[in-house]
Steps between C-alpha positions, in 0.01 A plus 500: 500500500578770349882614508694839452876403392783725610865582496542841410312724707589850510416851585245542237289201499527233727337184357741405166598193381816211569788572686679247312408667159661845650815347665591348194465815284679768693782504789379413864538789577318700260755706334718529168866447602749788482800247361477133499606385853803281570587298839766548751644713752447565881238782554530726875190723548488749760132469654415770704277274725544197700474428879658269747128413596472336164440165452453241208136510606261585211202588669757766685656672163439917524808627370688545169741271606315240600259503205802484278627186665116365448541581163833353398445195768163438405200435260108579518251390241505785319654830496478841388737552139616875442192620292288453803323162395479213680705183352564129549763381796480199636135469341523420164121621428214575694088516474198632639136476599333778323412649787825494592472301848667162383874507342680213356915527528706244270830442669779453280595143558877371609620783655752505789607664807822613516584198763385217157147468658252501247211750547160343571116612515548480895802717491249812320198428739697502822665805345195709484363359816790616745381819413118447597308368789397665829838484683706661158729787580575519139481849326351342253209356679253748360551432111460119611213539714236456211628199381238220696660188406828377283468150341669351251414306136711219413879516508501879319242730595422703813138610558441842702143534594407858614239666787427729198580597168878649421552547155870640620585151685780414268676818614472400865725180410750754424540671804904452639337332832360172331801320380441128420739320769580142566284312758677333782297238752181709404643810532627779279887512544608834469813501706736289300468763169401272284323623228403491092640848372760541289765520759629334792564641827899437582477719853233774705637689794188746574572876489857384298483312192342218305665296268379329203628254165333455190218193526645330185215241521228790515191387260511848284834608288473823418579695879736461716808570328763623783675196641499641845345835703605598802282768661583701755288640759604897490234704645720799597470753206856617454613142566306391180581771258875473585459134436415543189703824439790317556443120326446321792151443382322496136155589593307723810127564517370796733752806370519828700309661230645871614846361393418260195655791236767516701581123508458478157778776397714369762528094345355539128496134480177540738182413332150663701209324383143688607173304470179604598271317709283454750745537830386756721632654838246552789448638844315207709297597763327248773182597466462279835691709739384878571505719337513354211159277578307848372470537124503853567881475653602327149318764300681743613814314469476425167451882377796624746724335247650689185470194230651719223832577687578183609479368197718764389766483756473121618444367141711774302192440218525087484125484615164670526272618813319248687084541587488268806427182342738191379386488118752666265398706158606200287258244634177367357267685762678794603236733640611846263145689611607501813563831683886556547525543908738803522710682735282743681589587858170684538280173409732321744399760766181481415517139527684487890250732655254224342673248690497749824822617433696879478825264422643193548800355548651142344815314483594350156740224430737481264819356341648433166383119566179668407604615177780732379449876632227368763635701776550773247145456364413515901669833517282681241184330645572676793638840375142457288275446836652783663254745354231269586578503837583152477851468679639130334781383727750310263660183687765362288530167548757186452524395135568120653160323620280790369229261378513270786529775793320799344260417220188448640593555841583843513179695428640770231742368273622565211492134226536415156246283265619331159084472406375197331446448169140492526243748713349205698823350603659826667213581658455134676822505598496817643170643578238244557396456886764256666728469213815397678703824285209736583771712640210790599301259645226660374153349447212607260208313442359622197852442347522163599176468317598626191836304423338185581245596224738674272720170480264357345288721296616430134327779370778770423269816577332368793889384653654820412203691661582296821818562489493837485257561770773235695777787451269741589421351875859457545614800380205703727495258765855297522778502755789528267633864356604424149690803386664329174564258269848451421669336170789196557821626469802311490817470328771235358806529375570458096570160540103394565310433315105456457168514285405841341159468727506442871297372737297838707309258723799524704816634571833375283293347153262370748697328725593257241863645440696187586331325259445748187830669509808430337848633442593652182 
């Protein structure tokens, strides 16, 4: 059999050679470190998310809050360093087929929960498989859905066998939904906390705080170095800054970006850390429910927008316009020979009388739950539709149970996406046909066609041909407005302490800030 080894794949080429080879040369996470970290202290971060629907429940994680907790509670196989490359977790290496169908994953051995249970091959398959099968709620049921069957070799290795190729399937692993967790009677059991990252959960009150101490028995050294984090559910704007304003907290994510100069003059001690990435904001539109069922309707929606000015007056410059599709300008395959969509009121005319219309009238939901300046960003849309004779009827609505109330139940609402790491991954979760996060509901059948193929095409010009005529469907065709593409902002005080390069496949270093971070 033929084998392809891996470890390190990243951005540029995704079939390299031994994890284990990489880990032990550079930093986990990928980056040079600023100062040489040093343990201690007790850590409170303002999070600007976090719900009293919450739960413990991995397959249920769509918030920053909860994918910090998976990230500090828990460990995957692999995961995604700084730089963008995939590295070793709880999978010490890792091999495939050469056709990529068939992948290997050595589990480091003697590991424990945080309870003292010792991690076992049954514990990683009955991981994965909560997340698969016909009755799976998971949101992470469409990255899983390939794999055809999980077995296991000897007393080390885990064997993934595929419907079809994926030469990204170590990146998958990654994702903050499949965290290894102990198996009770059969079953996974995700309700006692229990878990293999590098800390322990002390206390979670959803929508309040969650509390966490250092894993001193966690199987790698060099993370983890607070003794204890506290963070604090604070999704009210002005409650945040002044938390951290006034010392009550050492970190925030999600700044008002209109007042971040201000904030900084006011408490010099504040630190605002900007790193680009692949979050964007969009406008979500049912494209089940009328009128949005016509492609013509979301046509014309997405050139009553002005991209340019939101961007100017909702990002204050941290971020670029948005074309309609999820892949950002820093990604392997993003489509630049594709036609900017741009704020024309005649076009969107043009494109209501298409759909029988002389103008039309929609509600659109928003609150900062969304993202910061949502309703704002709501505002301009519809000051922008007026001369399209589009007349967008903002409905602001409750920050609290946004995601569980109004995401994809109300049929215009306003949402924020992280991205993925990798092209086929954000477009599973989000855009292929019955994907449980396919928030637009929106079905296309040539599209489904293509990412199946482009998964597993390992020629680089025929992928990145698929892939851009996959942004190009969604971008002419789609049911979400993308009007930008915004940069992670957040701040610390002087205290904190991290690596010169951060994580940009998510917000806060990643998501990995309880475990990279430090005092100083």
């Amino acid at each position: 059999m033929s084998i392809i080894k891996g470890g390190s794949l990243d951005r540029r080429g995704f079939l390299k050679t031994t994890a284990a080879t990489a880990a032990a040369a550079t930093l986990p996470w990928g980056a040079a470190r600023a100062q040489q970290p040093k343990r201690g202290g007790h850590l409170r971060f303002g999070m600007g998310h976090g719900s009293t629907t919450d739960t413990l429940d991995p397959a249920t994680y769509e918030n920053s809050f909860t994918t910090s907790l998976s990230h500090g509670l828990h460990s995957r196989l692999t995961e995604v360093g700084a730089d963008g490359s995939i590295k070793s977790e709880l999978a010490e290496s890792w091999e495939a087929t050469d056709d990529a169908t068939e992948w290997r994953f050595k589990v480091r051995k003697g590991v424990e929960f945080h309870s003292g249970k010792t991690v076992t091959l049954e514990d990683v398959v009955e991981s994965i498989n909560y997340h698969r099968g016909e009755n799976s709620t998971s949101a992470a049921k469409p990255i899983v859905e390939p794999i055809s069957e999980i077995t296991t070799e000897g007393n080390d290795t885990v064997v993934f066998k595929l419907s079809g190729p994926n030469a990204d399937f170590p990146f998958v692993l990654s994702d903050y939904h499949l965290n290894i967790l102990p198996v009770k009677d059969g079953k996974v059991d995700w309700r006692a906390g229990d878990g293999l990252g590098s800390y322990k959960l002390v206390d979670f009150d959803p929508g309040v705080v969650a509390s966490f101490e250092r894993n001193e028995n966690y199987y790698q050294d060099d993370r983890a170095f607070f003794d204890s984090i506290e963070m604090l559910s604070l999704v009210d704007q002005n409650a945040r800054t002044t938390a951290l304003v006034s010392g009550d907290v050492d970190a925030i994510d999600r700044l008002d970006l209109k007042t971040v100069g201000l904030m900084q003059r006011g408490n010099p001690n504040i630190k605002i850390q900007s790193v680009p990435g692949n979050l964007h904001y969009t406008f979500a539109m049912l494209t089940n429910q009328d009128p949005f069922t016509d492609n013509n309707v979301r046509l014309a929606l997405k050139h009553a927008v002005n991209r340019e000015e939101m961007v100017e007056k909702i990002l204050f410059g941290y971020g670029v316009v948005g074309n309609d599709h999820p892949i950002g300008r820093g990604q392997r395959y993003f489509n630049d020979e594709l036609e900017q969509t741009t704020y024309d009121p005649d076009k969107a005319r043009y494109y209501l009388k298409q759909a029988g219309l002389d103008s039309l009238s929609v509600g659109l939901s928003a609150a900062d739950a969304a993202f910061l300046g949502a309703v704002d960003s709501a505002l301009l849309f519809r000051n922008s539709a007026e001369a399209a004779d589009i007349d967008v009827k903002v409905v602001r609505e409750p920050n609290d149970g946004y995601w569980s109330d109004v995401w994809m139940k109300k049929p215009f609402s306003a949402v924020y996406w992280s991205g993925r790491v990798v092209e086929d991954q954000m477009f599973t979760t989000t855009y292929q046909t019955g994907a449980a996060w396919n928030d637009t509901f929106w079905s296309n059948e040539r599209f489904d066609e293509l990412l199946v193929k482009a998964r597993g095409e390992l020629d680089e010009d025929k992928r990145r041909q698929m892939y851009y005529e996959m942004q190009a469907i969604v971008n002419q065709q789609g049911g979400a407005v993308i009007p930008m593409f915004a940069s992670w902002v957040f701040a610390h005080t002087d205290k904190v302490a991290h690596p010169e390069v951060m994580g940009s496949n998510w917000d806060v270093d990643g998501m990995r800030w309880m475990e990279r971070w430090w005092f100083a």
